[in-house]
N, C-alpha and C positions, 0 to 999 in steps of 0.2 A: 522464384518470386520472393517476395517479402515476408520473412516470418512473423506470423505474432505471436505476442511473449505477455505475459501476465506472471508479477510480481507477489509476492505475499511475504510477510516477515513479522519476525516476534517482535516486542519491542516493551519498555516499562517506562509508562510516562512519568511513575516519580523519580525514580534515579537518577531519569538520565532525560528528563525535562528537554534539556537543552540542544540533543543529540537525538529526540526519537528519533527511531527507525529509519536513521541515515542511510542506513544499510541498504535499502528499498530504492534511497534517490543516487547512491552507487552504483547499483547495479543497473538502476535505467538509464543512466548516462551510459554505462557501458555498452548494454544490450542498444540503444540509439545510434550509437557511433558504427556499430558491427553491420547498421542497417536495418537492424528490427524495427515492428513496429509495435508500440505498447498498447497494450488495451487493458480493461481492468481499475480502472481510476475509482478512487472513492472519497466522497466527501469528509474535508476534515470534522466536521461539523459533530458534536459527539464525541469527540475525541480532546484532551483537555492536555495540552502543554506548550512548551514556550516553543522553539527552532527546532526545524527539521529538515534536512537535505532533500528529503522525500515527499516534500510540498512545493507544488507548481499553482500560484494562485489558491484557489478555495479548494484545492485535490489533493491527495495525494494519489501518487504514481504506481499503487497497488497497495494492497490488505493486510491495514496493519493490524494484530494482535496482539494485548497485553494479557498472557496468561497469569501475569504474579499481582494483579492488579485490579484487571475487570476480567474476569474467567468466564463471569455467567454472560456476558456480551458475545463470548467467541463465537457460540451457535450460531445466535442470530445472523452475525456480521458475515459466518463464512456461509449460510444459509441464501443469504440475498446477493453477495458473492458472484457465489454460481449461478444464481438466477442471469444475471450480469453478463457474466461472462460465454454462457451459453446463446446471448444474442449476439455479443460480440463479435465473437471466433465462428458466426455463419457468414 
């Protein structure tokens, strides 16, 4: 059957403003094409920068974290997460 696959990735929204967390929307294209299916989506909403490969609409395509930047956020974010993902992947 169908795997599902949940993303997460580090990312610095000032450096690299223009490129967050492409990384995230690379590898869900690839995991997409292989036939997976993605779950884990999280609002960008909160999150402050310009382009991202890893935004479909108001989502992104898994859990981005800026450790060099908003650190005291990671908790929360990977907190609710798993909340997330635990309905998910039933």
């Amino acid at each position: 059957g169908t795997k599902k696959c949940a993303i997460f990735g580090l990312g610095d929204h000032v450096s690299y403003s223009n490129h967050f967390v492409d990384d995230i929307g690379v590898m869900a294209e690839r995991l997409e094409d292989a036939g997976a299916s993605l779950v884990g989506f999280v609002t960008v909403e909160g999150y402050t920068f310009d382009q991202s490969l890893a935004q479909r609409g108001d989502l992104f395509l898994g859990l981005p974290l800026d450790e060099d930047f908003e650190p005291e956020k990671s908790q929360e974010r990977i907190s609710n997460w798993v909340l997330q993902l635990k309905k998910e992947f039933n």
